[in-house]
C-alpha atoms as an extended CHARMM CRD file, in Angstrom:
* protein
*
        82  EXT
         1         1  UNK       CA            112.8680000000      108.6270000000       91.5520000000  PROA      1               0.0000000000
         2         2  UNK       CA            111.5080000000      107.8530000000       94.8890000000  PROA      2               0.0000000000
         3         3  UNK       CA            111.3140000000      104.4140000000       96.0120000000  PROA      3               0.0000000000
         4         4  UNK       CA            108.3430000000      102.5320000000       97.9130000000  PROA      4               0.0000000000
         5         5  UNK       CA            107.4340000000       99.5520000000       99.0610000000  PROA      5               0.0000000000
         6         6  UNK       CA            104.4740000000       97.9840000000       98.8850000000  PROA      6               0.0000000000
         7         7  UNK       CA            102.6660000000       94.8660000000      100.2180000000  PROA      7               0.0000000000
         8         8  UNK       CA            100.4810000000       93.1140000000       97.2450000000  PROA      8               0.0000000000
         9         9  UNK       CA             98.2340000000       89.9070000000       97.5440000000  PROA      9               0.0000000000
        10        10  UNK       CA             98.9570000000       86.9980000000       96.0970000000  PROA      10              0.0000000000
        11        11  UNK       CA             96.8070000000       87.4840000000       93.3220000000  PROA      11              0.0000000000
        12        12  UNK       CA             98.3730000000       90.8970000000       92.4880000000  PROA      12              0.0000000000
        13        13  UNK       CA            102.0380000000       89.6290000000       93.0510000000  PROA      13              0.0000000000
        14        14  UNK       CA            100.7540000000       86.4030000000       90.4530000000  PROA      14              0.0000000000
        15        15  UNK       CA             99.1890000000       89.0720000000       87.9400000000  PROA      15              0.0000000000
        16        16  UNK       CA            102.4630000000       91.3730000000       88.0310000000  PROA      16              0.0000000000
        17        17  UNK       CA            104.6050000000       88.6040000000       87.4170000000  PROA      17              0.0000000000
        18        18  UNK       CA            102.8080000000       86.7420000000       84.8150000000  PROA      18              0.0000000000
        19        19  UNK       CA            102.8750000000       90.4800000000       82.9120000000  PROA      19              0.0000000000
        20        20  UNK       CA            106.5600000000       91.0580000000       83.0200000000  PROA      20              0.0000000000
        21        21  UNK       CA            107.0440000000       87.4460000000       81.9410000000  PROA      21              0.0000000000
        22        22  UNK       CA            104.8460000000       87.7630000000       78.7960000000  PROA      22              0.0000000000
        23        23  UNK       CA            107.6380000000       90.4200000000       77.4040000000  PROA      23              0.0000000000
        24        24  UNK       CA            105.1090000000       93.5870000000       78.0180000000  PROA      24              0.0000000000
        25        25  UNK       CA            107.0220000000       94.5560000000       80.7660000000  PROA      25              0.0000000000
        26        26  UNK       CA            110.4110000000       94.6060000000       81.3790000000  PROA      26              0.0000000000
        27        27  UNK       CA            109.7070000000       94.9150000000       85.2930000000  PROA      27              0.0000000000
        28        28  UNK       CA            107.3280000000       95.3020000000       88.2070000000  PROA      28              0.0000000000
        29        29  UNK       CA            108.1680000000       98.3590000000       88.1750000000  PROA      29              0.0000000000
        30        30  UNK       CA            106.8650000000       99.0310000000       84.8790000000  PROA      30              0.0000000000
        31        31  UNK       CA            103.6360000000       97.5120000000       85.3860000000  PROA      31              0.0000000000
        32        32  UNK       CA            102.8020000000       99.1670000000       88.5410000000  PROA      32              0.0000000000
        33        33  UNK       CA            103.0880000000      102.8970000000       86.9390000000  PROA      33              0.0000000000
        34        34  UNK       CA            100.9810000000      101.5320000000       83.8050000000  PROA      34              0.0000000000
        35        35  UNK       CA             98.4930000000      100.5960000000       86.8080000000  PROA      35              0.0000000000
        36        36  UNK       CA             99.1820000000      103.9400000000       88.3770000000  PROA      36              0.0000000000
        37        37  UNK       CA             98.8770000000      105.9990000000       85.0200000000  PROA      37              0.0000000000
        38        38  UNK       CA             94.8970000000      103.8540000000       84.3650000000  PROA      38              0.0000000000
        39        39  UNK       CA             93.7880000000      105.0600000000       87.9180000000  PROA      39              0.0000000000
        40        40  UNK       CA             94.7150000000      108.6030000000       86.6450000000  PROA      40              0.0000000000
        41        41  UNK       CA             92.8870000000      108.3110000000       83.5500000000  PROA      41              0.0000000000
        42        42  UNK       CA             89.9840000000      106.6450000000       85.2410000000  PROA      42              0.0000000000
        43        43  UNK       CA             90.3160000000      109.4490000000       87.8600000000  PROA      43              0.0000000000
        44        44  UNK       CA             90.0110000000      112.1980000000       85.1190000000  PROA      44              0.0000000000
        45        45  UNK       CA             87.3190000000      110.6030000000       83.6270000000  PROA      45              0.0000000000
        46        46  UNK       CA             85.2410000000      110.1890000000       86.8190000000  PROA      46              0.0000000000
        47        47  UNK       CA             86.0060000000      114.1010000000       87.2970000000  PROA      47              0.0000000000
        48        48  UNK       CA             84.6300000000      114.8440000000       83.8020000000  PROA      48              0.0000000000
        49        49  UNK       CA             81.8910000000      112.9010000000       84.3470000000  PROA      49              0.0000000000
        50        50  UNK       CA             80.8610000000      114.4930000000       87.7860000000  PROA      50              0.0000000000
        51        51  UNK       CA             81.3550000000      118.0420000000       86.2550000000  PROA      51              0.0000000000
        52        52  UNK       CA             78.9220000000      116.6650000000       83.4390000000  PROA      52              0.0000000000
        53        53  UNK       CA             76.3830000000      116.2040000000       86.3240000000  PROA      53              0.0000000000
        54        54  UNK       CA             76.5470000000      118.7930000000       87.9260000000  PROA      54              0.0000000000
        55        55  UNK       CA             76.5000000000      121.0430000000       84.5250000000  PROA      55              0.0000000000
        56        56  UNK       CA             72.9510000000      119.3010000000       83.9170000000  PROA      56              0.0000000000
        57        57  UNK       CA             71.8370000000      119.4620000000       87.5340000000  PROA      57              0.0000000000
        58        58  UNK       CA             72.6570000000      123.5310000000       87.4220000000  PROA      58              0.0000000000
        59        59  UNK       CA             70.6460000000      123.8150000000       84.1340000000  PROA      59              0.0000000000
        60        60  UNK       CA             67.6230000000      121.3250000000       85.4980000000  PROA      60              0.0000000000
        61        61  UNK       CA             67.6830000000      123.8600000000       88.6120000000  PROA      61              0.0000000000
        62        62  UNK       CA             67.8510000000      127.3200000000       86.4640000000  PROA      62              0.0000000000
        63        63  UNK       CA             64.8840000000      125.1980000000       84.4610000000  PROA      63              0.0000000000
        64        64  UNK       CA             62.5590000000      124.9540000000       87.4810000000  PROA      64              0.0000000000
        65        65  UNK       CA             63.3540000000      128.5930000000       88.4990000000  PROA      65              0.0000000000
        66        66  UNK       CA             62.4910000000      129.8810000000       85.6030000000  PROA      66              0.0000000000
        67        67  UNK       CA             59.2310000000      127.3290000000       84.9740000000  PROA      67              0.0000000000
        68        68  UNK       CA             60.6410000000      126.1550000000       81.6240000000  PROA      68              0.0000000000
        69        69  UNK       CA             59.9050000000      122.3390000000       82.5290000000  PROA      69              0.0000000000
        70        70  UNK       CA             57.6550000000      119.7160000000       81.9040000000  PROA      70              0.0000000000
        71        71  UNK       CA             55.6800000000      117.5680000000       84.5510000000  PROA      71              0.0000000000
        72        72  UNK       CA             56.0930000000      113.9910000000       83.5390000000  PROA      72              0.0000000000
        73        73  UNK       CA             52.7190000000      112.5570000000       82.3420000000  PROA      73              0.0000000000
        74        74  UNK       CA             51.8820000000      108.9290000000       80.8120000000  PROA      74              0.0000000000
        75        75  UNK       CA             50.4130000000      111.0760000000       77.6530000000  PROA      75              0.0000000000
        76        76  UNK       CA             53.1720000000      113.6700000000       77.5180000000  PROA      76              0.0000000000
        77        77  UNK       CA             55.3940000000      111.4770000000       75.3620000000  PROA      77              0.0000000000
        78        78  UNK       CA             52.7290000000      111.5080000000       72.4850000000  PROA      78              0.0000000000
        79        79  UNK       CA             52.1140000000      115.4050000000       73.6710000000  PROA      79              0.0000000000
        80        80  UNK       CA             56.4270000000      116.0740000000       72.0790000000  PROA      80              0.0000000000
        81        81  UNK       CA             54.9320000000      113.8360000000       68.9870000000  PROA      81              0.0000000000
        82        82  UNK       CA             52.0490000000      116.3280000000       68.0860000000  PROA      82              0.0000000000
């Protein structure tokens, strides 16, 4: 495995330490690739979410081109209801 270094604030150097020390973690080490492996997860999840948007924002545009939309009106709420 590669090694790096890296430079943490104090904070972060206080927050890795107090981790290994409550028995979670047997190292730094440890708790910087369980940091690592949440920033992938969050990653994927941002990239699922984008895709998500975009999926809606293709079928919003195929909606207008095709005129199957609705204008928004104050009345066109109780217009779905009837």
């Amino acid at each position: 495995m590669p090694t790096r270094n890296v430079v943490l604030t104090d904070q972060q150097a206080e927050l890795v330490e107090k981790l290994v020390q409550s028995g979670r973690y047997q190292n730094a080490s440890e708790v910087i690739r369980d940091g690592l492996r949440f920033l992938q997860r969050l990653e994927r999840e941002e990239t699922a979410k984008l895709e998500a948007l975009r999926g809606a924002l293709d079928e919003a545009e195929a909606a207008v081109t095709t005129g199957d939309l609705y204008d928004y009106t104050p009345t066109l709420f109780n217009d779905v209801d009837e």
